[in-house]
PyMOL Python script that loads the backbone (N, CA, C, O; Angstrom):
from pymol import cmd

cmd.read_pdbstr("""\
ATOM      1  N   UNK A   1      69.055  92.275 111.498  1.00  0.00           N
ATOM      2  CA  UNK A   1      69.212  93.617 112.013  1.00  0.00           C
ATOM      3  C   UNK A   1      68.851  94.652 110.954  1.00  0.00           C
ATOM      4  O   UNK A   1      68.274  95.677 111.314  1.00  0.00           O
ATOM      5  N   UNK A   2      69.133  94.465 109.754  1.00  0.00           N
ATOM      6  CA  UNK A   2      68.772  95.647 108.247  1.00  0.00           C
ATOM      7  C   UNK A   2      67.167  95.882 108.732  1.00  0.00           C
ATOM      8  O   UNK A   2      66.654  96.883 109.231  1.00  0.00           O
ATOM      9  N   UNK A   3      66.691  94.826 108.458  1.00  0.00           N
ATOM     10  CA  UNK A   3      65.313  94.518 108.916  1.00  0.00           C
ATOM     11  C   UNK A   3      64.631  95.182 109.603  1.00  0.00           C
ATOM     12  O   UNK A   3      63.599  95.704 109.181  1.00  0.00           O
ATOM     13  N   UNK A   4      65.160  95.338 111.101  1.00  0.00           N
ATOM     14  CA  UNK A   4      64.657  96.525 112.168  1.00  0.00           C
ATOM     15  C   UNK A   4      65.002  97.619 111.559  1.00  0.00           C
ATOM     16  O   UNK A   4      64.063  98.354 111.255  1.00  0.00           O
ATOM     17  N   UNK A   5      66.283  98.038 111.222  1.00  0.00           N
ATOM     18  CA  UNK A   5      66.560  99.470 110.503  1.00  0.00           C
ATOM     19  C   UNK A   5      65.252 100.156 109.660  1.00  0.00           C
ATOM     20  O   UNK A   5      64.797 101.281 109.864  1.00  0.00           O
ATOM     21  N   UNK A   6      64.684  98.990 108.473  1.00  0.00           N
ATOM     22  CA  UNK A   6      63.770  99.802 107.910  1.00  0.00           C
ATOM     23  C   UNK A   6      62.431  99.987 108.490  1.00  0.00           C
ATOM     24  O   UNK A   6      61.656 100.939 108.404  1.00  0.00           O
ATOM     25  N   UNK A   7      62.326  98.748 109.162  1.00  0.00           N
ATOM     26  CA  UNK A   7      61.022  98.703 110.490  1.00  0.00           C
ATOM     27  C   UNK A   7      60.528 100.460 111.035  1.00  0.00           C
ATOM     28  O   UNK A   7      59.480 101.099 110.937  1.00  0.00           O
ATOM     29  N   UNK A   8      61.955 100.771 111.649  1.00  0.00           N
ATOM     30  CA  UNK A   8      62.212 102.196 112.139  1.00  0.00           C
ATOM     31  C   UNK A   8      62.037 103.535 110.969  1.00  0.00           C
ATOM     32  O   UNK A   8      61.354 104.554 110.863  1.00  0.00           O
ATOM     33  N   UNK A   9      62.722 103.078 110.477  1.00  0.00           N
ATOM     34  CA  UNK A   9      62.586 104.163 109.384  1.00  0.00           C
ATOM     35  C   UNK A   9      61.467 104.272 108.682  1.00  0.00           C
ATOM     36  O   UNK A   9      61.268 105.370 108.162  1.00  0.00           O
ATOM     37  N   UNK A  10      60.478 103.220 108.484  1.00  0.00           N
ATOM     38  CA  UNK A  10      59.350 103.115 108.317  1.00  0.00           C
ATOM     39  C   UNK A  10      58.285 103.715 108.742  1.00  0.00           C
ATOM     40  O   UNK A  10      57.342 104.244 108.153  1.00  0.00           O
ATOM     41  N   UNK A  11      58.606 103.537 110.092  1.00  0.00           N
ATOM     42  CA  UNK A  11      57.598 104.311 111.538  1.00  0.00           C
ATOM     43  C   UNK A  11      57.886 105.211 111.392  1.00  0.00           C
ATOM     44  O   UNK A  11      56.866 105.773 110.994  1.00  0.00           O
ATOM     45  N   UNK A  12      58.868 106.102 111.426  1.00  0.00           N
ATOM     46  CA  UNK A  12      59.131 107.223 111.316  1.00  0.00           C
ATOM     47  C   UNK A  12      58.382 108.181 110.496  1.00  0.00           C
ATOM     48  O   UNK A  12      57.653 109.144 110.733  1.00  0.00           O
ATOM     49  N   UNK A  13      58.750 107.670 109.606  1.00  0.00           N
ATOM     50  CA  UNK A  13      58.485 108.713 108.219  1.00  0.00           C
ATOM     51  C   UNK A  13      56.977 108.317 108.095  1.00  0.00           C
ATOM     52  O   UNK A  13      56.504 108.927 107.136  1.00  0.00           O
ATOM     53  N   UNK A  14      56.144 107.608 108.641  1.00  0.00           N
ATOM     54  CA  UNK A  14      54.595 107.347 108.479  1.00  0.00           C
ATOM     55  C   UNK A  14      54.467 108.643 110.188  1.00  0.00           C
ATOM     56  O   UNK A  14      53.401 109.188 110.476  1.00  0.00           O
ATOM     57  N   UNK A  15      55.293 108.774 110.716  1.00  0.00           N
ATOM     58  CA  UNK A  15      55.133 109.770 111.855  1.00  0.00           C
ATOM     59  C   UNK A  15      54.525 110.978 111.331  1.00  0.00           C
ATOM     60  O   UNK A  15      53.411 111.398 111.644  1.00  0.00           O
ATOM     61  N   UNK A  16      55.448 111.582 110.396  1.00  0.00           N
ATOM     62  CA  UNK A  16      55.311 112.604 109.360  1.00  0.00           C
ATOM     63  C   UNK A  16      53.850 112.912 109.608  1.00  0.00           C
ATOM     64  O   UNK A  16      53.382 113.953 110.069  1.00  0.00           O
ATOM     65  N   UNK A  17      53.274 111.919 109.256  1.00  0.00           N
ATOM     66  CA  UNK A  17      52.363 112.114 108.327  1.00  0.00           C
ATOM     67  C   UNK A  17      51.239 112.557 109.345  1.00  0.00           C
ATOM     68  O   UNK A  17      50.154 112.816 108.825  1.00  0.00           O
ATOM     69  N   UNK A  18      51.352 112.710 111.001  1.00  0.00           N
ATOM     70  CA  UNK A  18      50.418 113.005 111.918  1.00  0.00           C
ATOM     71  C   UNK A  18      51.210 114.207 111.901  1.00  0.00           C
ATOM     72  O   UNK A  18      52.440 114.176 111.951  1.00  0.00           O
ATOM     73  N   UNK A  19      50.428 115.429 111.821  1.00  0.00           N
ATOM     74  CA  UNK A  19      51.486 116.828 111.619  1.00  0.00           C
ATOM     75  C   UNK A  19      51.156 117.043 113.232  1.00  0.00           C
ATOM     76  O   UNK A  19      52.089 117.102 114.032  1.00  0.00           O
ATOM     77  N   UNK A  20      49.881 117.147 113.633  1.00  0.00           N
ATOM     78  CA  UNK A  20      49.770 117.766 115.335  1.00  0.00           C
ATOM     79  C   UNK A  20      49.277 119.037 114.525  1.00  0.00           C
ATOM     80  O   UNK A  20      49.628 119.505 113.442  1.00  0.00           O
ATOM     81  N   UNK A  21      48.027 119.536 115.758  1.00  0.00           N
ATOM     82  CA  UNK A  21      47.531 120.374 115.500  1.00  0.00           C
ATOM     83  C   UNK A  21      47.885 121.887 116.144  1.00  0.00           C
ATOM     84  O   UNK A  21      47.144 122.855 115.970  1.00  0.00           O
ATOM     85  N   UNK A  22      48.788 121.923 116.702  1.00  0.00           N
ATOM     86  CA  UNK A  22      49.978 123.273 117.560  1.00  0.00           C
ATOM     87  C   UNK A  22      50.928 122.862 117.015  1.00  0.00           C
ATOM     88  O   UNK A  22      51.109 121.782 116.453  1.00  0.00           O
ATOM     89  N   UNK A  23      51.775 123.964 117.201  1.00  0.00           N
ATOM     90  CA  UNK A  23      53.082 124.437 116.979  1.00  0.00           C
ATOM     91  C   UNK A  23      54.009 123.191 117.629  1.00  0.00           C
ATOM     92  O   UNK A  23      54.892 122.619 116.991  1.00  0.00           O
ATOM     93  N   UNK A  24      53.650 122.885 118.990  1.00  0.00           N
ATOM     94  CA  UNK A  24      54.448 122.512 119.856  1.00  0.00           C
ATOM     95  C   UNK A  24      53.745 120.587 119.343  1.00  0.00           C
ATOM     96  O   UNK A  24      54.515 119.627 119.354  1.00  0.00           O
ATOM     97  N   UNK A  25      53.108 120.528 119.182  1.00  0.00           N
ATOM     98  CA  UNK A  25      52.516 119.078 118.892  1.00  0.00           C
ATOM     99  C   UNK A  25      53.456 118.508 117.573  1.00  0.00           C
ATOM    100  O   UNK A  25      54.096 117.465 117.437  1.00  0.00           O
ATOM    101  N   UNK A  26      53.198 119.902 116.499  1.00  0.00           N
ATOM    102  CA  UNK A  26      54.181 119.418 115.143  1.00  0.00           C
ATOM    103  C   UNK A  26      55.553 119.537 116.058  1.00  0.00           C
ATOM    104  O   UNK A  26      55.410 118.506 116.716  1.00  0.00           O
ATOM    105  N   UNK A  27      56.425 119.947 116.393  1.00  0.00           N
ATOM    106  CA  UNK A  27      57.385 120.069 116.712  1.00  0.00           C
ATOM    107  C   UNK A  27      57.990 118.587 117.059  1.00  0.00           C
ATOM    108  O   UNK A  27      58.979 117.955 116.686  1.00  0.00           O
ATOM    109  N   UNK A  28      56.663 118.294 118.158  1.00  0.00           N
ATOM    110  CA  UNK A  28      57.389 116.993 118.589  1.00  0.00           C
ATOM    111  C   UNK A  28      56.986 115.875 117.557  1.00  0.00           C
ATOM    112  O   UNK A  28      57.664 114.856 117.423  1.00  0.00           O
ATOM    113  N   UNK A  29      55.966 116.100 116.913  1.00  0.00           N
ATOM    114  CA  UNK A  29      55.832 114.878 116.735  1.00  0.00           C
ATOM    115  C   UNK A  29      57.491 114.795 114.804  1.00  0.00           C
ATOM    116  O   UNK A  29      57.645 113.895 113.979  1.00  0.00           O
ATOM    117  N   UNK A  30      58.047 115.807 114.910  1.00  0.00           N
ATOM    118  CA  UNK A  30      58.746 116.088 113.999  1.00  0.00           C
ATOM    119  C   UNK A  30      59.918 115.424 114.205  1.00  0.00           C
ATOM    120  O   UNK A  30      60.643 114.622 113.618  1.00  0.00           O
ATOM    121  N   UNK A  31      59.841 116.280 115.676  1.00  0.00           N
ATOM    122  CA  UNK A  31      61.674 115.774 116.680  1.00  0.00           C
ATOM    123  C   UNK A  31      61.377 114.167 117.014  1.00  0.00           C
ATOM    124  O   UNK A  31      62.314 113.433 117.329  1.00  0.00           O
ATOM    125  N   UNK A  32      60.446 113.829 116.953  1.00  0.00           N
ATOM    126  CA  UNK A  32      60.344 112.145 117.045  1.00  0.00           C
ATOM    127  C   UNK A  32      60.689 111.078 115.936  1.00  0.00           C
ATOM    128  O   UNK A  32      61.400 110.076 115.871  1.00  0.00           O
ATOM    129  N   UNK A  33      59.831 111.784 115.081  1.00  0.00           N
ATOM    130  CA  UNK A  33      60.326 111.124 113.560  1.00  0.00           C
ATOM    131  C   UNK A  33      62.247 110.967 113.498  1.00  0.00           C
ATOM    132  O   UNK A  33      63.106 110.085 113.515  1.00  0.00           O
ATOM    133  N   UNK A  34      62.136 112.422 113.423  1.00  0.00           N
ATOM    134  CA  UNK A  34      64.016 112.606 113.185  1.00  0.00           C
ATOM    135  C   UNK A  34      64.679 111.757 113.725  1.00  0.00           C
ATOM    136  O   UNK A  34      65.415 110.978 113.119  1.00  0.00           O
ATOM    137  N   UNK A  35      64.402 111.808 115.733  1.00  0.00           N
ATOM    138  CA  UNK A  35      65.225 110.890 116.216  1.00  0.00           C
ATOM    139  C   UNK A  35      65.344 109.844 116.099  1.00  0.00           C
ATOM    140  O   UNK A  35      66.378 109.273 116.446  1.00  0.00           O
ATOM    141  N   UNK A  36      63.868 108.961 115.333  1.00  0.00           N
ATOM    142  CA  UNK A  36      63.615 107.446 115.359  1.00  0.00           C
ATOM    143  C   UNK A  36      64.504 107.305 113.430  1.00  0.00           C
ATOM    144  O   UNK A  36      65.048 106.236 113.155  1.00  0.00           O
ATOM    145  N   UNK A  37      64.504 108.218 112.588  1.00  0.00           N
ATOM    146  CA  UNK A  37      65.490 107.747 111.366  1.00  0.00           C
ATOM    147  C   UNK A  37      67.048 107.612 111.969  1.00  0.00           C
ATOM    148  O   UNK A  37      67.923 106.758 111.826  1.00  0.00           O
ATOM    149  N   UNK A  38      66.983 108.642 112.578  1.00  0.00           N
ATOM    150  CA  UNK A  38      68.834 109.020 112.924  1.00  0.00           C
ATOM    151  C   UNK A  38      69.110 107.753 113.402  1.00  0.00           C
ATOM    152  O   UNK A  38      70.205 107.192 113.373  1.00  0.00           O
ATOM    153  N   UNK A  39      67.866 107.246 113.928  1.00  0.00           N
ATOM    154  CA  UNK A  39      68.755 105.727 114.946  1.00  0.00           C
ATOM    155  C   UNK A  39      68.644 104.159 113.934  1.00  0.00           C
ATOM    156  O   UNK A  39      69.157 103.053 114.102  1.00  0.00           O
ATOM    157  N   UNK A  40      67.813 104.660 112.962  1.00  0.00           N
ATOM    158  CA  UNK A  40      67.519 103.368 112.295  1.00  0.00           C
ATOM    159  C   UNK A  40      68.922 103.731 110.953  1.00  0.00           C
ATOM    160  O   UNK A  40      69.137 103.073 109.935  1.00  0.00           O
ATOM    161  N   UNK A  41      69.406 104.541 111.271  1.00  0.00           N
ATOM    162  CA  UNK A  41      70.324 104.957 110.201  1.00  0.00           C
ATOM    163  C   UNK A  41      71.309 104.993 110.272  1.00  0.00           C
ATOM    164  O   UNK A  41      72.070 104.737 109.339  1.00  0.00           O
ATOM    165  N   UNK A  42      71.742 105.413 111.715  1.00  0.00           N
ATOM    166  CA  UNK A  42      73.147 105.483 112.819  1.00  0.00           C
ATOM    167  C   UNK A  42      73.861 106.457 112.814  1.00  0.00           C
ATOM    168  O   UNK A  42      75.086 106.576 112.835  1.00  0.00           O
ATOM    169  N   UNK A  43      72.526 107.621 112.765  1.00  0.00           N
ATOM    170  CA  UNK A  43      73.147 109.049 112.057  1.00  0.00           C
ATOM    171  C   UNK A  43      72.834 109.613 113.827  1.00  0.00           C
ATOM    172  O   UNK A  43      72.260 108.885 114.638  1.00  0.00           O
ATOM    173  N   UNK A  44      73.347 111.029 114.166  1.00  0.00           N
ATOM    174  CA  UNK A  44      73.243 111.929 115.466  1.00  0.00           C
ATOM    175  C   UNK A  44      72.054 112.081 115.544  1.00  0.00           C
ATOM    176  O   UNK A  44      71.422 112.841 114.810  1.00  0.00           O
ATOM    177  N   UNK A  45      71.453 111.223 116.651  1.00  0.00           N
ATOM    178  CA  UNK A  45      69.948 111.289 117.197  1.00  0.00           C
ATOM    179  C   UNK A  45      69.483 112.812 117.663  1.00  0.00           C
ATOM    180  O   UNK A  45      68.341 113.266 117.587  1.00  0.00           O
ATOM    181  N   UNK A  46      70.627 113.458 118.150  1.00  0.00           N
ATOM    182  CA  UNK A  46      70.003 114.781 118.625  1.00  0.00           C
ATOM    183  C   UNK A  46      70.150 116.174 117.095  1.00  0.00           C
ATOM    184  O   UNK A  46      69.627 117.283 116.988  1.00  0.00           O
ATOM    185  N   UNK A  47      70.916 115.547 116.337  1.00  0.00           N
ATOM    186  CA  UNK A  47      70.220 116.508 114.620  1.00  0.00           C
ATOM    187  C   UNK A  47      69.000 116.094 114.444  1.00  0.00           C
ATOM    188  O   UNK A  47      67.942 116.721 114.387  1.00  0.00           O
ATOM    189  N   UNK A  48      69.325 114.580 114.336  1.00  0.00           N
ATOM    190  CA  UNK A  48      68.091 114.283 113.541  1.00  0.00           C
ATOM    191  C   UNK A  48      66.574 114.439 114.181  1.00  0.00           C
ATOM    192  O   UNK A  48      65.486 114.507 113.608  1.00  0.00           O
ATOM    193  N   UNK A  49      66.881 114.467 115.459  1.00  0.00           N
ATOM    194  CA  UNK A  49      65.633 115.642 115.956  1.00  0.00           C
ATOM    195  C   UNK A  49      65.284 116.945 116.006  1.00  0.00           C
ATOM    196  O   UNK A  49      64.147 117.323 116.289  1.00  0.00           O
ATOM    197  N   UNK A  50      66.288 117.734 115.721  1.00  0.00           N
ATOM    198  CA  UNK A  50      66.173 119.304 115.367  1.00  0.00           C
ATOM    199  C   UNK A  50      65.864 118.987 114.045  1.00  0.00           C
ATOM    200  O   UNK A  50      64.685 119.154 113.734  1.00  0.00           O
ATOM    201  N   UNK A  51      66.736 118.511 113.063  1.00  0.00           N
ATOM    202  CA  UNK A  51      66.150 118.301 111.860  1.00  0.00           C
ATOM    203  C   UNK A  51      64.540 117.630 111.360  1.00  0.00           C
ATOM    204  O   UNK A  51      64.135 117.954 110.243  1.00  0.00           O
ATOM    205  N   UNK A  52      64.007 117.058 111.897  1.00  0.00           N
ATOM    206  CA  UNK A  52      62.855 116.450 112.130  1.00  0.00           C
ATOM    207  C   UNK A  52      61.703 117.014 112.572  1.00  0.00           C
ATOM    208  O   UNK A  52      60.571 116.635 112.269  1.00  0.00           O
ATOM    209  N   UNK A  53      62.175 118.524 113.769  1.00  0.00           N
ATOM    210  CA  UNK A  53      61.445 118.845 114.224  1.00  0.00           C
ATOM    211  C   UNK A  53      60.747 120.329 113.212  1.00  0.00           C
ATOM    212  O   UNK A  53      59.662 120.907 113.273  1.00  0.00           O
ATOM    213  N   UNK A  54      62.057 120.547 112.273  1.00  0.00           N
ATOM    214  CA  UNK A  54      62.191 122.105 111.775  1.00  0.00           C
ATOM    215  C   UNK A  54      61.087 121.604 110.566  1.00  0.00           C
ATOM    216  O   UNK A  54      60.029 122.153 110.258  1.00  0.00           O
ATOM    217  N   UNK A  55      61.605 120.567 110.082  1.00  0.00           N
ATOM    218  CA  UNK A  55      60.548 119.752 108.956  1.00  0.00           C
ATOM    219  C   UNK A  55      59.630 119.782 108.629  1.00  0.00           C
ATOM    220  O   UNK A  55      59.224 120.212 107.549  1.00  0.00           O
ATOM    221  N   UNK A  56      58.743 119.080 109.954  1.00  0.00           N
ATOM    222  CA  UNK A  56      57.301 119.373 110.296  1.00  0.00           C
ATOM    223  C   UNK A  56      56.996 120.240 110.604  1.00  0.00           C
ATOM    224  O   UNK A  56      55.863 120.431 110.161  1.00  0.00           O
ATOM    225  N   UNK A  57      57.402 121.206 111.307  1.00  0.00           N
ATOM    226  CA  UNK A  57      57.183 122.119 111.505  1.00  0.00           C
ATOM    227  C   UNK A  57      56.361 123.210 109.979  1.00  0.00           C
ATOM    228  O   UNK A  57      55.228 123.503 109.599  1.00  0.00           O
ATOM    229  N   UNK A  58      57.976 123.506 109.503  1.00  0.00           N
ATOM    230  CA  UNK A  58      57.498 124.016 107.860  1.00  0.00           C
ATOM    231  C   UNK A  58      56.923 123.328 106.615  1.00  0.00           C
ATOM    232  O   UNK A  58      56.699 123.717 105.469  1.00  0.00           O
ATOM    233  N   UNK A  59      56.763 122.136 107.272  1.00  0.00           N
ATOM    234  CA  UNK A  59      55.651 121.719 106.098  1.00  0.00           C
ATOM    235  C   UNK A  59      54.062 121.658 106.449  1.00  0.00           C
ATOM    236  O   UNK A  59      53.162 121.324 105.679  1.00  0.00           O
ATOM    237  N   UNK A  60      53.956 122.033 107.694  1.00  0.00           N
ATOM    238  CA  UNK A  60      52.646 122.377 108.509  1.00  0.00           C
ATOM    239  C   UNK A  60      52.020 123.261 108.525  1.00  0.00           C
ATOM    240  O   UNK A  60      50.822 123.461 108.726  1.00  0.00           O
ATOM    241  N   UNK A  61      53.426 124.270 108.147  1.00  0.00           N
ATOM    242  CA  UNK A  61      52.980 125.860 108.249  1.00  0.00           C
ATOM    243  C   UNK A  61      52.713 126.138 106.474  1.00  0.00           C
ATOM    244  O   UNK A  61      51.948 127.007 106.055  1.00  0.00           O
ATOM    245  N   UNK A  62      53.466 125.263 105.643  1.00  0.00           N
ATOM    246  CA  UNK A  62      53.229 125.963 104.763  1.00  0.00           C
ATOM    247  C   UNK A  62      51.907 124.830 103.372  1.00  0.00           C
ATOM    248  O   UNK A  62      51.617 125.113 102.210  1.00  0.00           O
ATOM    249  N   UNK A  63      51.492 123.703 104.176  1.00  0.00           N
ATOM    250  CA  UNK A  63      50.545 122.879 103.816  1.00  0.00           C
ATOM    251  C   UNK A  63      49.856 122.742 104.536  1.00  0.00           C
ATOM    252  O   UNK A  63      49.950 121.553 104.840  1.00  0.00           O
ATOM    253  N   UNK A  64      48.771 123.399 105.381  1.00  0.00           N
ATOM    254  CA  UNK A  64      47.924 123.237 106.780  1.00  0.00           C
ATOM    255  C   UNK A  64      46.745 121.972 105.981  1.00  0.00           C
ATOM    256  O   UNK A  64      46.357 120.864 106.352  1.00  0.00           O
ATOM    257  N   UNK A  65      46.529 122.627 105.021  1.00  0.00           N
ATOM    258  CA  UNK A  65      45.136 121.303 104.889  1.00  0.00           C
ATOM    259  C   UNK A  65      45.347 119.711 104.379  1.00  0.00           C
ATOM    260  O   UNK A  65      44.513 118.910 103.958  1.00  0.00           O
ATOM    261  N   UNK A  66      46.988 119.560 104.613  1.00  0.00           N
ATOM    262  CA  UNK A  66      47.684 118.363 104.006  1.00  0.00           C
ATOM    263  C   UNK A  66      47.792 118.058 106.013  1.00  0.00           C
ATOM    264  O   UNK A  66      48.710 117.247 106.133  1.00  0.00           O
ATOM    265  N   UNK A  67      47.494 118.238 106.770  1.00  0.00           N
ATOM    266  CA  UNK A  67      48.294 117.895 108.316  1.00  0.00           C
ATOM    267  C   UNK A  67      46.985 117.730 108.758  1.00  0.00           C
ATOM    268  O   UNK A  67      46.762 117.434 109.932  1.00  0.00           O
TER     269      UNK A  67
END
""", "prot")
cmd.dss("prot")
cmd.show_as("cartoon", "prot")
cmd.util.cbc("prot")
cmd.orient("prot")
């Protein structure tokens, strides 16, 4: 089971790394990441998608030619 945990958390955070080219694309693809750590972690799936989503978000806005 650890195993899947980092599986997830893995995916996740390689999520990151597709920023989406709108506002609303980073958003989700932010709030996706978040929710898929929160669960590989056993932390509140619905932070860790606001948190996830605010993320990408400002690292999109403030690194555009890194996304």
């Amino acid at each position: 089971m650890q195993l899947h945990k980092w599986i997830l958390a893995g995916a996740a955070a390689l999520s990151l790394s597709a920023c989406g080219d709108t506002f609303g694309e980073q958003a989700v693809l932010g709030a996706g990441a978040g929710a898929g750590t929160a669960v590989a972690t056993g932390g509140d799936i619905t932070t860790g998608a606001v948190i996830g989503a605010a993320a990408n978000v400002a690292y999109c806005r403030k690194y555009p030619s890194r996304c």
